[in-house]
Short mmCIF file of the C-alpha atoms (twelve columns), coordinates in Angstrom:
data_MODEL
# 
_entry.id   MODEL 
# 
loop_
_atom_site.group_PDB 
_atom_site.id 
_atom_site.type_symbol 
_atom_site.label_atom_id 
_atom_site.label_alt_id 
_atom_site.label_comp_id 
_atom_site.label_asym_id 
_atom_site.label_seq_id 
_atom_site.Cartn_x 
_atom_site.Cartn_y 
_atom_site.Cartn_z 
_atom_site.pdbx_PDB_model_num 
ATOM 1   C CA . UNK A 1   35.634  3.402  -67.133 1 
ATOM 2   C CA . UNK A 2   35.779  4.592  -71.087 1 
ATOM 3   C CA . UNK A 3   32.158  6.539  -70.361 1 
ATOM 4   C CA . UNK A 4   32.827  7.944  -67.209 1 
ATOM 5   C CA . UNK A 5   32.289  11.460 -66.419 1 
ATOM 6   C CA . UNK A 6   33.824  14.309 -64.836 1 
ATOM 7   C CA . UNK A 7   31.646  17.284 -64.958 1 
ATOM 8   C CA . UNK A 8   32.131  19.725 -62.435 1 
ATOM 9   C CA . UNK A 9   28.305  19.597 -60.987 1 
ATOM 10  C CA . UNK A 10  25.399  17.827 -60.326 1 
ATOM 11  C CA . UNK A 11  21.521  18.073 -60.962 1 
ATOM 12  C CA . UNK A 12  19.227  17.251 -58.248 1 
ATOM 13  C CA . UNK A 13  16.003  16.172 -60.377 1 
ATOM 14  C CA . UNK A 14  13.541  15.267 -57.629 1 
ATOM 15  C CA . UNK A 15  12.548  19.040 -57.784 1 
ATOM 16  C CA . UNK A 16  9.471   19.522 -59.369 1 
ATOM 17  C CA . UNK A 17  7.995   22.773 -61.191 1 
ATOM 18  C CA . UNK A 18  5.274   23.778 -59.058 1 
ATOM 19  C CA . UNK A 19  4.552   27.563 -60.416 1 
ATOM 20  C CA . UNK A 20  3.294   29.956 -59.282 1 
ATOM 21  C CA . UNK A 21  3.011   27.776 -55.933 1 
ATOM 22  C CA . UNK A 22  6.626   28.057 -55.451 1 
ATOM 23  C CA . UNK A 23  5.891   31.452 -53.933 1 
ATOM 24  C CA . UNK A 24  4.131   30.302 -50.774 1 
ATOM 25  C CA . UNK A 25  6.303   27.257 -50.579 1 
ATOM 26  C CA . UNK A 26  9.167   29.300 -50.232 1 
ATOM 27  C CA . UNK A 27  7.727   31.121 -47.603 1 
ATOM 28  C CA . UNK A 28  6.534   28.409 -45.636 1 
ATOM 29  C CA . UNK A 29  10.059  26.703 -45.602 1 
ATOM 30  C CA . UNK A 30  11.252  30.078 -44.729 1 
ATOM 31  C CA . UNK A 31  8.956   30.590 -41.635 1 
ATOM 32  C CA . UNK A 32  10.104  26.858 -40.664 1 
ATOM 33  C CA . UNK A 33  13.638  27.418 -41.009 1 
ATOM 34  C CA . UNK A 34  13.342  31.104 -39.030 1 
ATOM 35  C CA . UNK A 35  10.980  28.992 -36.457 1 
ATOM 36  C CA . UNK A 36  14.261  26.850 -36.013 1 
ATOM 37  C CA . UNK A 37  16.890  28.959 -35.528 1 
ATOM 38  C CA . UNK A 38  14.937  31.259 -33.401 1 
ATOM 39  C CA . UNK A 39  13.744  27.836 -31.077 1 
ATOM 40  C CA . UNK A 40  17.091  26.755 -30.867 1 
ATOM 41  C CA . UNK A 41  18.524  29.260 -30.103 1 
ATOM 42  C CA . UNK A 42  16.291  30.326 -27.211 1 
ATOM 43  C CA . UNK A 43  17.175  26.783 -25.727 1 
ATOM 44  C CA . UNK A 44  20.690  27.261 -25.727 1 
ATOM 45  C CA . UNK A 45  20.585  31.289 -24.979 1 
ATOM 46  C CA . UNK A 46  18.360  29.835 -21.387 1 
ATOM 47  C CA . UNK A 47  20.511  27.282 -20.637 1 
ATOM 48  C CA . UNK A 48  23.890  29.173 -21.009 1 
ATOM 49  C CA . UNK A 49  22.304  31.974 -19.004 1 
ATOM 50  C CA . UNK A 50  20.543  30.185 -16.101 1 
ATOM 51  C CA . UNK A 51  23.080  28.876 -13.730 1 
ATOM 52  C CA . UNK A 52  20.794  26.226 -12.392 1 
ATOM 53  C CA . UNK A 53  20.303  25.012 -15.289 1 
ATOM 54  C CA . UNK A 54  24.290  24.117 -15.706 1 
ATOM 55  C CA . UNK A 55  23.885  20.541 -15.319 1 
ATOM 56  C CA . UNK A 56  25.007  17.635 -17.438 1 
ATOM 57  C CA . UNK A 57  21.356  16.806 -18.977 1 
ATOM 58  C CA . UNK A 58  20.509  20.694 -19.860 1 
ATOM 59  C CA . UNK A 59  24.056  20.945 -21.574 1 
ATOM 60  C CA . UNK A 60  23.493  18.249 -23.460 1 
ATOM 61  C CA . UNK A 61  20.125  19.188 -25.077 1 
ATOM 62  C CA . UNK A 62  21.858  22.896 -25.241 1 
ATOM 63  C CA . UNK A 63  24.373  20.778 -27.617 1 
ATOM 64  C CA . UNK A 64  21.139  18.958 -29.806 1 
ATOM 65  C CA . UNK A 65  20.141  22.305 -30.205 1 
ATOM 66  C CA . UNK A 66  24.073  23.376 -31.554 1 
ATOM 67  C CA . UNK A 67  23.922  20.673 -34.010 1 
ATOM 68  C CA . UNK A 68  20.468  21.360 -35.053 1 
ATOM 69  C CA . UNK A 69  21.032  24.414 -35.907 1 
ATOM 70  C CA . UNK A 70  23.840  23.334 -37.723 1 
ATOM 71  C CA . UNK A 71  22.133  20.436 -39.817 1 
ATOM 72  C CA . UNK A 72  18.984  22.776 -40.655 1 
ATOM 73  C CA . UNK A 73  21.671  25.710 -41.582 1 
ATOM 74  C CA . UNK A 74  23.681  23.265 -43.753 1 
ATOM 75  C CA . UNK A 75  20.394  22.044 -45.718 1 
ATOM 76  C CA . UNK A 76  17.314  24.702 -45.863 1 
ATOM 77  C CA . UNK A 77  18.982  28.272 -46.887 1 
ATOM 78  C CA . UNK A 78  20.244  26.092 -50.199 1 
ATOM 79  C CA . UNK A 79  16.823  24.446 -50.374 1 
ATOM 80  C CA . UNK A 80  15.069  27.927 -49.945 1 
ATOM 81  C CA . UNK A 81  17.413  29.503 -53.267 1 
ATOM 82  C CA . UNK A 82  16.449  25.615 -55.456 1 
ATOM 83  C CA . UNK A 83  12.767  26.788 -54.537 1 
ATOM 84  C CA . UNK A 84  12.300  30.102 -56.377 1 
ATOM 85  C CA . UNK A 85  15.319  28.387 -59.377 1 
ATOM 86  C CA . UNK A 86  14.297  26.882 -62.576 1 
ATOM 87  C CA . UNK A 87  17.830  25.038 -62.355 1 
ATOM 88  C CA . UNK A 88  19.149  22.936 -59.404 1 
ATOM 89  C CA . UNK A 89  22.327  21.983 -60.216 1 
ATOM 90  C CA . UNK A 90  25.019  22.079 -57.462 1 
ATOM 91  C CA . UNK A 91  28.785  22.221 -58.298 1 
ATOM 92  C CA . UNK A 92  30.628  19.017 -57.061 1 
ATOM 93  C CA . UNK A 93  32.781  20.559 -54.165 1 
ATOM 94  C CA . UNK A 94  29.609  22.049 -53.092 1 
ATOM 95  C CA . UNK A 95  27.780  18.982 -53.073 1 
ATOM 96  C CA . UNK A 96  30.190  17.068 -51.399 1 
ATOM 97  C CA . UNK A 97  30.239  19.610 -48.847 1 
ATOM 98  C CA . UNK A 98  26.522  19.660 -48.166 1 
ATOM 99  C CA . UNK A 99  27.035  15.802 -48.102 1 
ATOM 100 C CA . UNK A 100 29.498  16.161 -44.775 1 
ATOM 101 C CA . UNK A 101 27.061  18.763 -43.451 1 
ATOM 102 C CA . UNK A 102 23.955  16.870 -43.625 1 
ATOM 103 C CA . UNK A 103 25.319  13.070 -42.757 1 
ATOM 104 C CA . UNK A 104 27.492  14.827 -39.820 1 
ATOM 105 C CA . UNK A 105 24.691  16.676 -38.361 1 
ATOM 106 C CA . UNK A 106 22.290  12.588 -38.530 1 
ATOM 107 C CA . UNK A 107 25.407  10.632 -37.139 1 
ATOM 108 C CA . UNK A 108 26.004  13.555 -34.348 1 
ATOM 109 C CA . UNK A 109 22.692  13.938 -33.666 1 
ATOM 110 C CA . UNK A 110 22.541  10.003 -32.677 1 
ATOM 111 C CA . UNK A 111 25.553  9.961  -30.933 1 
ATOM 112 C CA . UNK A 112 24.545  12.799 -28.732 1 
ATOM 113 C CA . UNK A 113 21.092  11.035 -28.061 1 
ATOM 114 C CA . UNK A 114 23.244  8.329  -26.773 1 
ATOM 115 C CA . UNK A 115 24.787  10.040 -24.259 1 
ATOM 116 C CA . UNK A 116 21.980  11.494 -23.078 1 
ATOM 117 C CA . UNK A 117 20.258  8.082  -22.599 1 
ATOM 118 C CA . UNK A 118 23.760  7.291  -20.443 1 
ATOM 119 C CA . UNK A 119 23.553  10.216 -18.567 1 
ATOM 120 C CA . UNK A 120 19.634  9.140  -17.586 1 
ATOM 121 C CA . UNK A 121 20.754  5.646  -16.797 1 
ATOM 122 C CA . UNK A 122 23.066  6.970  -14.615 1 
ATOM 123 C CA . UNK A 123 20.538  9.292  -12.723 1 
ATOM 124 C CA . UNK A 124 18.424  6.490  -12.384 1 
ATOM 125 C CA . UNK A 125 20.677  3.516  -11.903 1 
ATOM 126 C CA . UNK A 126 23.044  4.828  -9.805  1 
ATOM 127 C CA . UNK A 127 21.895  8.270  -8.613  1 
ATOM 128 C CA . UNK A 128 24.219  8.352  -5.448  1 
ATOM 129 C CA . UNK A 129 26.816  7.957  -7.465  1 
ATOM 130 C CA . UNK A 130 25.828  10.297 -10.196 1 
ATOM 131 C CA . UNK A 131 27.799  13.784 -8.977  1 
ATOM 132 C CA . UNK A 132 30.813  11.557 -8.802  1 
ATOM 133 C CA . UNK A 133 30.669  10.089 -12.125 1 
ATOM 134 C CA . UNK A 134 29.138  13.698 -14.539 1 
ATOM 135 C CA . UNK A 135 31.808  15.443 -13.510 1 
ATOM 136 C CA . UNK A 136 32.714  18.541 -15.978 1 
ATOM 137 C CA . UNK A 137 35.125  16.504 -17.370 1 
ATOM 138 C CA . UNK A 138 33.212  13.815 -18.139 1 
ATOM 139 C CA . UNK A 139 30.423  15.992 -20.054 1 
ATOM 140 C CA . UNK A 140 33.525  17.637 -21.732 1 
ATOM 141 C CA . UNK A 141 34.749  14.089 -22.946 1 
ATOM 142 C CA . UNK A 142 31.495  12.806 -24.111 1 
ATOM 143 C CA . UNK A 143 30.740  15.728 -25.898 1 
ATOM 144 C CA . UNK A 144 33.990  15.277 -28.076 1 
ATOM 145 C CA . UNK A 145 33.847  11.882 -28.309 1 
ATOM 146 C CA . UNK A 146 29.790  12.063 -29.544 1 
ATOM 147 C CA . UNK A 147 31.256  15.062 -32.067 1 
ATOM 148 C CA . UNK A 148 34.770  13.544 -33.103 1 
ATOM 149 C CA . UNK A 149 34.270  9.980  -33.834 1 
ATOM 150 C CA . UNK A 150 31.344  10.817 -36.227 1 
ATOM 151 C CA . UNK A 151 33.354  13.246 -38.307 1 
ATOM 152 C CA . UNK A 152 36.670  10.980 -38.410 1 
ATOM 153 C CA . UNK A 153 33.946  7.897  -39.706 1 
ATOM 154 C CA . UNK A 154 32.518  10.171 -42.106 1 
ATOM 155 C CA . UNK A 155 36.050  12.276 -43.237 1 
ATOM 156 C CA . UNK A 156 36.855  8.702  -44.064 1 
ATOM 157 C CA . UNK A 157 33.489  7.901  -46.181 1 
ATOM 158 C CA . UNK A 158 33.335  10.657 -48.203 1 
ATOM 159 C CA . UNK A 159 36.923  10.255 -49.093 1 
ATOM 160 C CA . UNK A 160 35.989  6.659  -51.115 1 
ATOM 161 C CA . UNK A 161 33.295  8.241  -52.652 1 
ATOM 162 C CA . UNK A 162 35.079  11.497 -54.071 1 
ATOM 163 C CA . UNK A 163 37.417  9.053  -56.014 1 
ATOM 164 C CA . UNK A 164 34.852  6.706  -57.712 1 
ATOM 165 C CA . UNK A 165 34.147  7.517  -61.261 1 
ATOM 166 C CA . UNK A 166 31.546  8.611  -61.952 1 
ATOM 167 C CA . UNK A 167 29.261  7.873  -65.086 1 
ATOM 168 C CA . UNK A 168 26.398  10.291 -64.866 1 
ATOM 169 C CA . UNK A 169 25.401  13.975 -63.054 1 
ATOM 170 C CA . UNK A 170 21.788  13.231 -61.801 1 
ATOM 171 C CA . UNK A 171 20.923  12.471 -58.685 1 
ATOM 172 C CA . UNK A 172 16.987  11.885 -57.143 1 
ATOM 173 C CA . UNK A 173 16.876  14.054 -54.423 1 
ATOM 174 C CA . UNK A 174 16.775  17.524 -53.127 1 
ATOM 175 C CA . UNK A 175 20.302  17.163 -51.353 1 
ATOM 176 C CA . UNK A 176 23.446  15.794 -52.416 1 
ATOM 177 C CA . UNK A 177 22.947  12.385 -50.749 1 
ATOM 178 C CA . UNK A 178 26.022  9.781  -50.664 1 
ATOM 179 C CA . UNK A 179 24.258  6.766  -51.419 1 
ATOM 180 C CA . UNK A 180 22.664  7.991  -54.582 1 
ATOM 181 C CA . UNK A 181 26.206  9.402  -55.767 1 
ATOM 182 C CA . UNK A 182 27.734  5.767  -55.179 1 
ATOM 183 C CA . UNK A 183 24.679  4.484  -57.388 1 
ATOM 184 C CA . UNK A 184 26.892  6.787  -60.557 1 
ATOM 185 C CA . UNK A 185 29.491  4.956  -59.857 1 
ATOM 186 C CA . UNK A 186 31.135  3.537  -63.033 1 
ATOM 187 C CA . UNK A 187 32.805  0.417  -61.408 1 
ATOM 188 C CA . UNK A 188 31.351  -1.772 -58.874 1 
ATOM 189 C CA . UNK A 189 33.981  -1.901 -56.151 1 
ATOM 190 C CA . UNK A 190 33.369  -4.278 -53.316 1 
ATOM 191 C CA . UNK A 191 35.789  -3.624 -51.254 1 
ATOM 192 C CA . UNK A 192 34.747  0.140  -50.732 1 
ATOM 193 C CA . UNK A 193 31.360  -1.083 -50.447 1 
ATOM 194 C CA . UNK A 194 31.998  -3.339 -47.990 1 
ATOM 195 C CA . UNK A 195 33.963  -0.742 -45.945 1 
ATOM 196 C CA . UNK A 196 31.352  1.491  -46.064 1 
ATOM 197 C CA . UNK A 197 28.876  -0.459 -45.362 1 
ATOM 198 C CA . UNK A 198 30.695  -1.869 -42.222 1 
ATOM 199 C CA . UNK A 199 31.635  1.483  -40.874 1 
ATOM 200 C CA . UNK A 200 27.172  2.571  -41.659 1 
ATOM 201 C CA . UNK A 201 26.513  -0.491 -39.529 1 
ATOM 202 C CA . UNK A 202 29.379  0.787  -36.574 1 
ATOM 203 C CA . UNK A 203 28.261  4.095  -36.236 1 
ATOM 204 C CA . UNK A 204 24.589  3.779  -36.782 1 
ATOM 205 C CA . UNK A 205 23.559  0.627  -35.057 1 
ATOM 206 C CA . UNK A 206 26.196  0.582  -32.048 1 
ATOM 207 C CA . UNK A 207 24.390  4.033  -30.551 1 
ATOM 208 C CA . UNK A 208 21.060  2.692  -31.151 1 
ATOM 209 C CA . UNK A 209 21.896  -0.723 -29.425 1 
ATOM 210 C CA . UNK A 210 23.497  1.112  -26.344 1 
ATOM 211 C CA . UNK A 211 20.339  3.592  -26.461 1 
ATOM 212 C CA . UNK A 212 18.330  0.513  -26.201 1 
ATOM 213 C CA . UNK A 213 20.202  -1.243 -23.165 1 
ATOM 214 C CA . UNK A 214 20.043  1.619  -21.207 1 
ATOM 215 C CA . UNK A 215 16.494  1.952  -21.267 1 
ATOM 216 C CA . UNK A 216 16.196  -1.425 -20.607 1 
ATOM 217 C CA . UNK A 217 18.371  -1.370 -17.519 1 
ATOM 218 C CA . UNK A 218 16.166  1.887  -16.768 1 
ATOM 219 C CA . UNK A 219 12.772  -0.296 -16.705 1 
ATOM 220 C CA . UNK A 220 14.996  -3.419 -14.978 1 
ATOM 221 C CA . UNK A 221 15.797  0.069  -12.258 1 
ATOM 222 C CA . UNK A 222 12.080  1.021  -11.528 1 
ATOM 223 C CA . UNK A 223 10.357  -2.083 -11.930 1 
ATOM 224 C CA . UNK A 224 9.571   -3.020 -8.778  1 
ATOM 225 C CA . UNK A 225 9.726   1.226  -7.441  1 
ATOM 226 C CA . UNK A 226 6.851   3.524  -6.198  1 
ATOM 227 C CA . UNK A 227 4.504   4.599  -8.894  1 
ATOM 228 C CA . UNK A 228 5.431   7.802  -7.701  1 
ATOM 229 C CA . UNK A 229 9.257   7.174  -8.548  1 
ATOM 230 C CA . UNK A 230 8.020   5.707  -11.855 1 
ATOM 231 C CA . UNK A 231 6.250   8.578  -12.513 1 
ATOM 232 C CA . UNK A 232 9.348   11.454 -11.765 1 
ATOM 233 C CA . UNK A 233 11.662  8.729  -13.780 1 
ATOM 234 C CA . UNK A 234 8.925   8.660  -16.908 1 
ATOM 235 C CA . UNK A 235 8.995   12.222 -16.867 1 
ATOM 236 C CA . UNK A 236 12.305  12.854 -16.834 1 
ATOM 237 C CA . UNK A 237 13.337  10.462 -19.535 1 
ATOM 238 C CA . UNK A 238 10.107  10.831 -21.526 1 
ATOM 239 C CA . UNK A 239 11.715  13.776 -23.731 1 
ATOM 240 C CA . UNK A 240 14.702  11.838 -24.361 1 
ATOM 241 C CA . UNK A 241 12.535  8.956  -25.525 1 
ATOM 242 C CA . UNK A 242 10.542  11.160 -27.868 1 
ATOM 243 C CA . UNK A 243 13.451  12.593 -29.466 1 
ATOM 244 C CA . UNK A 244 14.787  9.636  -30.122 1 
ATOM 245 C CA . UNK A 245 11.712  8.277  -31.331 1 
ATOM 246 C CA . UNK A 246 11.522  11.402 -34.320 1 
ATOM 247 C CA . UNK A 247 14.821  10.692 -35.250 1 
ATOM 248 C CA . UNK A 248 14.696  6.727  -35.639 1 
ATOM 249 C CA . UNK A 249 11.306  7.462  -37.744 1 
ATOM 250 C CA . UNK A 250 12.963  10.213 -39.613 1 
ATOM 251 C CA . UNK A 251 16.325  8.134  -40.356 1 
ATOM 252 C CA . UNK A 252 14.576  5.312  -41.593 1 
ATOM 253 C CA . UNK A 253 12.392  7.073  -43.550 1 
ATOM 254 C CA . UNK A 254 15.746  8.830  -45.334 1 
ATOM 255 C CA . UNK A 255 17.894  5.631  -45.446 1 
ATOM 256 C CA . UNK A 256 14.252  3.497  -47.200 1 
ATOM 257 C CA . UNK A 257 14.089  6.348  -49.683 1 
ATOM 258 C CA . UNK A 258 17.753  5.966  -50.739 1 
ATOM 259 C CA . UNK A 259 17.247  2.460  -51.557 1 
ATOM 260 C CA . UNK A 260 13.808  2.918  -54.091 1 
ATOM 261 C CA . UNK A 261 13.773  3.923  -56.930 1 
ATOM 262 C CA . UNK A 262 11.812  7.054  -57.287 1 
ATOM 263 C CA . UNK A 263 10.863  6.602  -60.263 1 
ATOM 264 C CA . UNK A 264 7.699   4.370  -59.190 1 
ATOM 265 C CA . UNK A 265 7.161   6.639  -55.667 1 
ATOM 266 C CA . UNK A 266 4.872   10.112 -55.760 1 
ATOM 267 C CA . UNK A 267 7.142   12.938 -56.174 1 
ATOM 268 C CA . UNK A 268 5.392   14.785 -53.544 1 
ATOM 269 C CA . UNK A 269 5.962   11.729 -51.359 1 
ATOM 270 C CA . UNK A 270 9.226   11.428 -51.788 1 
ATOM 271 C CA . UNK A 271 10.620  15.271 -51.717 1 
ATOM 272 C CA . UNK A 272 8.268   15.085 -47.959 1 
ATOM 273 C CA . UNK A 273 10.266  12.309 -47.135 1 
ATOM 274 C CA . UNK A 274 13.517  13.324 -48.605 1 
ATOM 275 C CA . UNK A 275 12.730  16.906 -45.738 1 
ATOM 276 C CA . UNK A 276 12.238  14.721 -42.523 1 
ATOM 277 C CA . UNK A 277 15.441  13.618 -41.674 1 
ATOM 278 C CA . UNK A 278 17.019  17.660 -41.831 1 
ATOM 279 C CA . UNK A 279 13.833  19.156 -40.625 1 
ATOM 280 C CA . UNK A 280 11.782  17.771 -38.089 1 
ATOM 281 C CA . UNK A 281 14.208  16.449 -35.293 1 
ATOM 282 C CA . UNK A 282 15.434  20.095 -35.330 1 
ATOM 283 C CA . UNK A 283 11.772  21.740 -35.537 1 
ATOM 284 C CA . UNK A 284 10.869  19.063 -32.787 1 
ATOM 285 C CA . UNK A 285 13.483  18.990 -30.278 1 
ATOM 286 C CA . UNK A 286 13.148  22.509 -28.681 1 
ATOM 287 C CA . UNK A 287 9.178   21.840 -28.242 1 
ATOM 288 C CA . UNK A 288 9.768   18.691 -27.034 1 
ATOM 289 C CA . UNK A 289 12.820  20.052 -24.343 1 
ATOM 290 C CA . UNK A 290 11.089  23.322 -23.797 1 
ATOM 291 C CA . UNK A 291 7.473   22.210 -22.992 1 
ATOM 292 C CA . UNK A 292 8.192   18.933 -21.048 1 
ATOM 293 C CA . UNK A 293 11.121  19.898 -19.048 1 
ATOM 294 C CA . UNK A 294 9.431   21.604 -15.702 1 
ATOM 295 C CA . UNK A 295 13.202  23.364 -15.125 1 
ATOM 296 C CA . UNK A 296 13.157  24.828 -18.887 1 
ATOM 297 C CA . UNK A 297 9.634   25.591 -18.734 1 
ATOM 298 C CA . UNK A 298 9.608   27.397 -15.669 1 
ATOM 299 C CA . UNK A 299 12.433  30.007 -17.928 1 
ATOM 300 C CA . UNK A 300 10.928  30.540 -20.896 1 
ATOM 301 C CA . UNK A 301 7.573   31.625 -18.788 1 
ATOM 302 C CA . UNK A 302 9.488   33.604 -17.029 1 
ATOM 303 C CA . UNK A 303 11.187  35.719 -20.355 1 
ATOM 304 C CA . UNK A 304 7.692   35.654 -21.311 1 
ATOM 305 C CA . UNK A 305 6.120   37.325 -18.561 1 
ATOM 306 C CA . UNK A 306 7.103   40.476 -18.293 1 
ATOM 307 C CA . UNK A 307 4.392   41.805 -15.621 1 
ATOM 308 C CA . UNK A 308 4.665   40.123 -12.407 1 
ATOM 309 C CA . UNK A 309 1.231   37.849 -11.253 1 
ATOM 310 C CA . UNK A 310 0.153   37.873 -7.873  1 
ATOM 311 C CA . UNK A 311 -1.805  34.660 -7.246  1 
ATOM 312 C CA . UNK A 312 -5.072  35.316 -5.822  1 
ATOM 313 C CA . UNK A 313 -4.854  32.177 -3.542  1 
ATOM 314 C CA . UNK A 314 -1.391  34.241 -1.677  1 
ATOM 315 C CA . UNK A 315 -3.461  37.196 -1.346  1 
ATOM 316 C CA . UNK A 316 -4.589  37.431 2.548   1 
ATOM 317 C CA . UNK A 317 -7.183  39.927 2.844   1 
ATOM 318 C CA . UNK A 318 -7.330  41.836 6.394   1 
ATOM 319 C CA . UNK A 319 -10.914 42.493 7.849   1 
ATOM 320 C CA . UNK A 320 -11.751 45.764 8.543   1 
ATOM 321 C CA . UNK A 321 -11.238 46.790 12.148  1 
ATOM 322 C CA . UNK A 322 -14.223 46.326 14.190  1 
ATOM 323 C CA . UNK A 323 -16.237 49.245 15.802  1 
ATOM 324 C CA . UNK A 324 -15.354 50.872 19.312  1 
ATOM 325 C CA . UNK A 325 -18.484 50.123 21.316  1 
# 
C-alpha cells in the first residue's frame, strides 16, 4: 500500500513505432472500421424497412448488428487517433470507460447469440408451437434480459476494480483491458478475486453451455428427418453456428492473451490478437447474415439492382403469323 499510485492515466505500451508505416495502417483500420459501420448498418436499415422480414430471428441479428456497431465504435475511432500518436496514454475515467464499452459489447454479444440459438431450437423443436411461444413480447423480454443482465454483472465488476490500488500505470495492450489493470493491483485480495472470477464463469460459460444444449437437442430433432429437412434446418442455423464459432475463437484468443506475458510473445502477434475480439465478429457477422440468409439476400440484391432483369427463360417468343395461301 506505501508505493501505490494514483496517477490520473494510463499507458498502453503494446503499441509499437512502426513509421512511416503508420500511414497506411491507419488507413487500413479506417477502411475496416467504415466497412463496419456501413455493413451494419445496411443489415439493420433492411430489416427495419422490410416488413417480412419482422420476425423474431431477423430482429435479433438486426440487434448483433446494434451492438456491433457499438463494440467497434467504442474501440477503433480511439485506436485510429493511438495510430498516427507518438503517446498512448489514456486518462483513467477514460479507460475505465472504454473498459465497460468493450467487455459489454463481448458479454452482450454472447448473450444475444444465445437467444438466437433458443429461438432456432424452438423453430426446429417445436415449430407448431413456435408463433405461440416468439410472441413480440417475448423477443422484447429476451432482448432486455440478453442486454440488462450483462451490464448489471459488469456495473458490478468494474466497481471492485476502480477501488484497488494501484501500484503502476502500464498496461500491455492496445485497450484498457480489466484483467491487466487487476495485475497493478497493490494488494492481493481474494475475496474480489474470487467474486470476479465466479461472476466471469456465470456469465461467460452459462450462455455457452445453453448454446451448446440447444444444438444438441437440434441434432437429437433431425436425426432421424429427411435429408431434405436436414438440409433447410443446416441452412437455417448454419449462420448462427458460424457466428458463434468467430466469437468463441476470438474470445479465447483475447481471454489466452490476458493471461501471458507479452513480454516473451511477438508484438505483432499479440497487438493481431489483442484486434480480434473488437473487430472481426463485427466485420464478420453482416457477411455471414447477409450472404447466407436467402430472405436477406434476396434485399440487398434487390437495393442493388436498380434496372429491372427480364429472365430470358420467361421470355415467350410469338411466331410470326403464317402466310394467307
Amino acid at each position: 500500500m506505501e508505493n501505490a499510485t494514483h496517477s490520473f492515466y494510463f499507458n498502453l505500451t503494446l503499441f509499437l513505432n512502426i513509421g512511416h508505416y503508420r500511414y497506411p495502417a491507419f488507413v487500413f483500420c479506417l477502411l475496416i472500421y467504415s466497412f463496419i459501420v456501413f455493413a451494419n448498418l445496411f443489415i439493420i436499415l433492411i430489416i427495419s424497412w422490410e416488413k417480412t422480414l419482422h420476425e423474431p430471428m431477423y430482429i435479433f441479428i438486426a440487434v448483433l448488428s446494434v451492438n456491433s456497431l457499438y463494440g467497434s465504435s467504442g474501440f477503433l475511432p480511439r485506436f485510429l487517433i493511438d495510430i498516427l500518436s507518438d503517446s498512448h496514454f489514456i486518462s483513467r475515467p477514460a479507460c475505465f470507460t472504454q473498459i465497460f464499452v468493450i467487455y459489454s459489447y463481448g458479454i452482450c454479444e454472447l448473450t444475444i447469440l444465445s437467444i438466437m440459438a433458443y429461438d432456432r431450437y424452438v423453430a426446429v423443436c417445436h415449430p407448431l408451437h413456435y408463433h405461440r411461444k416468439m410472441t413480440t413480447k417475448t423477443v422484447s423480454v429476451l432482448i432486455l434480459f440478453a442486454v440488462i443482465c450483462p451490464i448489471c454483472n459488469l456495473t458490478v465488476s468494474i466497481n471492485m476494480i476502480v477501488r484497488l490500488p494501484l501500484c503502476g500505470h502500464n498496461i500491455e495492450r492496445v485497450y484498457c483491458a480489466s484483467w491487466n489493470i487487476v495485475k497493478l493491483s497493490c494488494v492481493a485480495d481474494a475475496v474480489n478475486n474470487t467474486v470476479a472470477m465466479l461472476g466471469a464463469i456465470f456469465i461467460a460459460f452459462l450462455p455457452f453451455g445453453f448454446i451448446l444444449f440447444t444444438y444438441v437437442r437440434i441434432v437429437a430433432a433431425c436425426w432421424n428427418k429427411a435429408s431434405e429437412v436436414r438440409g433447410k434446418v443446416l441452412h437455417s442455423c448454419l449462420p448462427h453456428v458460424i457466428s458463434f464459432l468467430i466469437y468463441s475463437f476470438t474470445s479465447f484468443s483475447d481471454t489466452a492473451l490476458s493471461r501471458q506475458n507479452l513480454q516473451h510473445v511477438n508484438p505483432f502477434a499479440a497487438i493481431i490478437l489483442s484486434l480480434e475480439f473488437v473487430v472481426i465478429p463485427p466485420l464478420m457477422n453482416p457477411l455471414v447474415y447477409g450472404l447466407k440468409l436467402p430472405e436477406i439476400r434476396k434485399h440487398i440484391i434487390r437495393m442493388f439492382n436498380l434496372k429491372p432483369q427480364v429472365k430470358m427463360s420467361t421470355i415467350r417468343i410469338i411466331p410470326d403469323p403464317a402466310p394467307v395461301m
